[in-house]
C-alpha positions as CSV (number, residue, x, y, z in Angstrom):
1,X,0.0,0.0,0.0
2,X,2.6,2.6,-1.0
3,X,4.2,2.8,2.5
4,X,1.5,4.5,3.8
5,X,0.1,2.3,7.6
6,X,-1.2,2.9,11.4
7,X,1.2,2.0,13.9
8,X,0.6,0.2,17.4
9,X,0.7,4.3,18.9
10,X,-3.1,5.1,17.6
11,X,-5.0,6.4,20.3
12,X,-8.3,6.2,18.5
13,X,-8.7,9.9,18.4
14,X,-10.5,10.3,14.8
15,X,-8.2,13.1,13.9
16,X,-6.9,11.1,10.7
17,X,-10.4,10.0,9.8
18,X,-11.7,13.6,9.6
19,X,-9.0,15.1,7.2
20,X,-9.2,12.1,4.9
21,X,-12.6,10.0,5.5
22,X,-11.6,8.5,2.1
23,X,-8.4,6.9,3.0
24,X,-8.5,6.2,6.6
25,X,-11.4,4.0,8.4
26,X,-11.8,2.5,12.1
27,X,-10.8,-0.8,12.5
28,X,-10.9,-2.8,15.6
29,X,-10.0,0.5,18.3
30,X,-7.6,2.5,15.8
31,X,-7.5,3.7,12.8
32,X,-6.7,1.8,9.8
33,X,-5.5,3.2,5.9
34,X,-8.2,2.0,4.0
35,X,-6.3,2.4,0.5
36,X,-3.5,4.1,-1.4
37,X,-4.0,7.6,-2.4
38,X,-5.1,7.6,-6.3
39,X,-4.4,11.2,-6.4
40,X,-2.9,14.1,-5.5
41,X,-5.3,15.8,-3.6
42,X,-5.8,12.8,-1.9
43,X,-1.8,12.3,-1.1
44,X,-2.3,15.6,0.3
45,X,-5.6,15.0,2.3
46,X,-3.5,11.6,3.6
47,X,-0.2,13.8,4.2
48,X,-2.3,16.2,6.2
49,X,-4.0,13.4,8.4
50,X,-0.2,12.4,9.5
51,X,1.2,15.8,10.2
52,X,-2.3,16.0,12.3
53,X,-1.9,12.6,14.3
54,X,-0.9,13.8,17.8
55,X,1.2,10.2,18.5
């Protein structure tokens, strides 16, 4: 998947999930990348959920 995963730090806080509801889904207590970007505004909407992630 490009590189792009969750680590075992999530904390559940659904900061990813709101900058790229596309991309990044819930799955079992964290959050979980749901595909690759197929885009560049959707590389950017990903790269924005990672700066975001407070862990």
């Amino acid at each position: 998947m490009d590189g792009w995963y969750v680590d075992d730090r999530c904390t559940n806080c659904d900061v990813a999930r709101q900058l790229a509801p596309d991309l990044i889904v819930e799955a079992d207590g964290k959050s979980q990348i749901l595909r690759s970007p197929r885009d560049e505004a959707e590389a950017r909407s990903l790269h924005a959920a990672v700066f975001a992630c407070p862990t």
